[in-house]
C-alpha positions as CSV (number, residue, x, y, z in Angstrom):
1,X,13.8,-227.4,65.2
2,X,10.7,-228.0,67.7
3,X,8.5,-230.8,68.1
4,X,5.4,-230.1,70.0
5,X,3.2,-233.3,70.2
6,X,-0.7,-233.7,70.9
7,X,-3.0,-237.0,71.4
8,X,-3.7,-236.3,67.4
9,X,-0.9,-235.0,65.5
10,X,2.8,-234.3,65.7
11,X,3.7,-230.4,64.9
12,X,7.1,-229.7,63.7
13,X,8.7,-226.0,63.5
14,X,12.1,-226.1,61.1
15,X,14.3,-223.3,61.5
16,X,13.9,-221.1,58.9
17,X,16.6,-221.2,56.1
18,X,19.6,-219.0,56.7
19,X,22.6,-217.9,55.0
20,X,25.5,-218.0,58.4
21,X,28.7,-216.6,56.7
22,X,30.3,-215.6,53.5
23,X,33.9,-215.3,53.0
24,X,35.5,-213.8,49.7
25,X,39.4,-213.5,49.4
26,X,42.4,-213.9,47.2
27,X,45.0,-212.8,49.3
28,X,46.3,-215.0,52.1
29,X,46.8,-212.0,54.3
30,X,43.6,-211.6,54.8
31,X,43.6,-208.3,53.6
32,X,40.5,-206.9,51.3
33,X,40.2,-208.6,48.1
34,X,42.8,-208.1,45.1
35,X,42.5,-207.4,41.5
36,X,43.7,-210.4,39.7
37,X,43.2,-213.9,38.1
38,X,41.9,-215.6,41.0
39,X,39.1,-215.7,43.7
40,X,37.9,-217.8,46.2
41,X,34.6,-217.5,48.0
42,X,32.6,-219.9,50.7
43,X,29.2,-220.1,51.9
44,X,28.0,-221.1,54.9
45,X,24.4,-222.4,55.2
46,X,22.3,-222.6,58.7
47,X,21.7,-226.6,56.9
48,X,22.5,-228.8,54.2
49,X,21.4,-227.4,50.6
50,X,21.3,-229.5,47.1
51,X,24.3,-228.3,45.7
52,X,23.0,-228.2,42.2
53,X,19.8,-226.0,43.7
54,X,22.2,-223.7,45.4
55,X,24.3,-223.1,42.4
56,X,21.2,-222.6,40.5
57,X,19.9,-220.0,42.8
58,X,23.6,-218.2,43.1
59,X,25.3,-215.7,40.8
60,X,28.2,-212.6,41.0
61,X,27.3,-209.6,39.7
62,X,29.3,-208.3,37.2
63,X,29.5,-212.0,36.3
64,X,32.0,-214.2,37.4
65,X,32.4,-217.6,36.0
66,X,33.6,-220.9,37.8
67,X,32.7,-224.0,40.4
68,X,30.7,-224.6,43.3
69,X,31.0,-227.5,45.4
70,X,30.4,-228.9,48.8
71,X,31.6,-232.2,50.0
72,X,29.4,-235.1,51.7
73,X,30.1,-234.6,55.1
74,X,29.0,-231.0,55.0
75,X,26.5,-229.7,52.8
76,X,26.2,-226.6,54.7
77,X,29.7,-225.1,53.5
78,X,29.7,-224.3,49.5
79,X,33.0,-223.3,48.1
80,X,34.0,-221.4,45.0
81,X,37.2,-221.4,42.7
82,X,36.5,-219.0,39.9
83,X,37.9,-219.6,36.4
84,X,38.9,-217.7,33.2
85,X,38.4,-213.9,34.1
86,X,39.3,-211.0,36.2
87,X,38.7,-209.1,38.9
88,X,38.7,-205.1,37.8
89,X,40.7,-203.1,40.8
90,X,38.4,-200.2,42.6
91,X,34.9,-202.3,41.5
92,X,31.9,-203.4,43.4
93,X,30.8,-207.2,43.3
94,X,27.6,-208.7,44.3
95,X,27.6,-212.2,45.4
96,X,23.5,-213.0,45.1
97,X,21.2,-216.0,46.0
98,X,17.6,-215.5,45.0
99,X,15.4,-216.3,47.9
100,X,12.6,-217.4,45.4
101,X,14.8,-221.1,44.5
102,X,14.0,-224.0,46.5
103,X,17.6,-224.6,48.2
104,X,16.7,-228.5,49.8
105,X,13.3,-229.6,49.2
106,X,10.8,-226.8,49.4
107,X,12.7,-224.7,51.7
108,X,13.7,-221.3,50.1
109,X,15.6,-218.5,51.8
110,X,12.2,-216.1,50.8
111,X,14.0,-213.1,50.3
112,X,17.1,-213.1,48.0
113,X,20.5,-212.4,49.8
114,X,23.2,-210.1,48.7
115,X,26.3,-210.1,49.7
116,X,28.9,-207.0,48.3
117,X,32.8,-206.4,48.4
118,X,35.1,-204.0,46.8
119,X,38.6,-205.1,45.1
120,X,41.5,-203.0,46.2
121,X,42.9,-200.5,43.6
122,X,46.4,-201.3,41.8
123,X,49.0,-200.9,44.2
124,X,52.4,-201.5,45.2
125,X,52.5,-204.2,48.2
126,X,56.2,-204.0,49.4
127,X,59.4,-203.3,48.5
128,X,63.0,-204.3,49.4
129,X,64.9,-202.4,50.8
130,X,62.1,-200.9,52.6
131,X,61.4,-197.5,53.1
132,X,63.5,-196.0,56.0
133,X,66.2,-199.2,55.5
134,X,70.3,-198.4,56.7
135,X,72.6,-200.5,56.0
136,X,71.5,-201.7,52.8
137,X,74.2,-204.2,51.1
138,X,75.8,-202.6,48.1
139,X,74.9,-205.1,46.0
140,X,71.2,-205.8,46.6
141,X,68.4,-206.0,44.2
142,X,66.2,-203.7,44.2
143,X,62.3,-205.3,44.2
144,X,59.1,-203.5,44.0
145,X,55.7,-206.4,44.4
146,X,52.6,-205.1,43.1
147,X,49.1,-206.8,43.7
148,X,48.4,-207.2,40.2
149,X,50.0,-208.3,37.4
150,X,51.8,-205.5,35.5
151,X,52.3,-204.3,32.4
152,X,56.2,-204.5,32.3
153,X,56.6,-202.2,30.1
154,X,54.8,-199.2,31.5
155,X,55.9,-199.9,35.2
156,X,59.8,-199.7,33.8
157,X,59.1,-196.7,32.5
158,X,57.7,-195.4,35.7
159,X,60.5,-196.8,37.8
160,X,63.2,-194.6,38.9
161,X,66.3,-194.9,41.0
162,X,68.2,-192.2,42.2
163,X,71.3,-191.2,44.3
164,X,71.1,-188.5,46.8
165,X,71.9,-185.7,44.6
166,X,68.8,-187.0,42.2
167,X,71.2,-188.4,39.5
168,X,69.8,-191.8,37.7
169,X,71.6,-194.7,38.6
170,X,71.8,-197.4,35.8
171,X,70.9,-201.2,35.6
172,X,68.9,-204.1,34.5
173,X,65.2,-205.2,34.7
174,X,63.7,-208.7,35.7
175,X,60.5,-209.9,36.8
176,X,58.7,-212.5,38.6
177,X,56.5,-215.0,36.8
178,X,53.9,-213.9,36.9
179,X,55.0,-210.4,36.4
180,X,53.9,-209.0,40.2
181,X,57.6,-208.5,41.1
182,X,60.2,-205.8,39.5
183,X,63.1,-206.3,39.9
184,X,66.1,-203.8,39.6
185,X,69.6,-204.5,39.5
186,X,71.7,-201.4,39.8
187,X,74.8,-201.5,37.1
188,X,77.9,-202.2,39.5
189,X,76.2,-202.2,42.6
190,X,75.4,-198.8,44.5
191,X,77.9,-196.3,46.3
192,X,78.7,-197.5,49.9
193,X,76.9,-195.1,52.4
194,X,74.6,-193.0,50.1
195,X,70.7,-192.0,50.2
196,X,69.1,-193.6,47.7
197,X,65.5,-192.7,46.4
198,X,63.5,-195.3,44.6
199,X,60.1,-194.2,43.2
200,X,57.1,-195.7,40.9
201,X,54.9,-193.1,39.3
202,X,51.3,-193.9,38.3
203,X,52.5,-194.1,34.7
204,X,52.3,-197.8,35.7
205,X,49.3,-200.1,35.1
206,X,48.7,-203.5,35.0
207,X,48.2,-205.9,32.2
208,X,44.9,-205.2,31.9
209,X,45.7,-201.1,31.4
210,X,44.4,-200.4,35.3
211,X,47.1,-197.7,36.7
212,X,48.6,-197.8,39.8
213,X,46.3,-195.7,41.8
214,X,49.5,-193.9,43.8
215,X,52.6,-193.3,43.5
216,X,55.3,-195.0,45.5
217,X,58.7,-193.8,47.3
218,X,61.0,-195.3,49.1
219,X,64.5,-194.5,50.7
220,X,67.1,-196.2,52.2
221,X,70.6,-195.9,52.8
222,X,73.4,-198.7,51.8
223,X,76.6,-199.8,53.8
224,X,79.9,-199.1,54.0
């Protein structure tokens, strides 16, 4: 702030209140947030707030529950772990802190701030082998990652793997925990240098009945 100082009295201007940054993710790639189980979300203050004012004065809209906190050595920065819910794919979320709520003292932001981001749609991520792939060992796994957790048995029933003449080539389904990761071993292996077509229809949704907003395909080629 300034200090301007007369014979009489001492005048001090404080910078006004400020949001500096917010940061919303859930994806360590820093992509655009992901449906899902889990979100993580910082503020960054222009000065230290009273943590209990801020979380007070701070909501998501739709409503998201969990904890804010800030540690003693800097009150500027509040971070957020959200608990039991969901983020719906393909939504709007508000992150809002009403300018009207004293933040430290009497200082107030005066106007509220809102800050919005959209969640991805339900997607596939990446699969192995990957689209384009030569080579391929006979005897790989086939692996399709999604960025939400799927309903396994829709997305089997939307997975397909095919030779180059479209036959159906038979095998076995596993998944990761949790279930983000099909995976799709191919009954005694796959025939040594042969086009192979793997796709996902949009029959597939996730566990909470959002479908897979595209449909996926991938080719590759195996070995000799």
């Amino acid at each position: 702030g300034e200090v301007t100082a007369t014979s009489d009295t001492v005048v001090v201007r404080l910078e006004p209140l400020s949001v500096e940054e917010v940061a919303v993710w859930n994806d360590w790639s820093g992509r655009e947030v992901e449906p899902g189980e889990v979100l993580y979300a910082a503020v960054t203050m222009s000065s230290s707030v009273d943590t209990d004012q801020f979380i007070l004065a701070t909501r998501f809209e739709p409503h998201l529950s969990g904890v804010w906190t800030s540690t003693d050595y800097s009150r500027e920065r509040l971070s957020f772990l959200m608990g039991d819910g969901y983020i719906e794919p393909e939504r709007t979320y508000r992150l809002i802190i009403r300018g009207d709520i004293p933040l430290i003292g009497e200082a107030t932001l005066g106007e509220d701030y809102v800050y919005e981001f959209q969640v991805a749609p339900v997607r596939v991520r990446d699969t192995y082998p990957h689209d384009g792939g030569n080579d391929v060992y006979r005897f790989t796994d086939i692996e399709v990652t999604f960025n939400s957790t799927m309903n396994q048995e829709s997305t089997e029933s939307a997975f397909r793997l095919e030779d180059e003449y479209g036959g159906p080539v038979p095998g076995s389904f596993s998944w990761s925990e949790p279930a983000t990761t099909l995976v799709y071993r191919p009954q005694g292996g796959l025939q040594p240098q042969t086009l192979y077509h793997v796709s996902i229809s949009t029959g597939a949704t996730d566990a909470y009945g959002h479908a897979l907003k595209d449909p996926s395909s991938v080719h590759f080629r195996t070995g000799s």
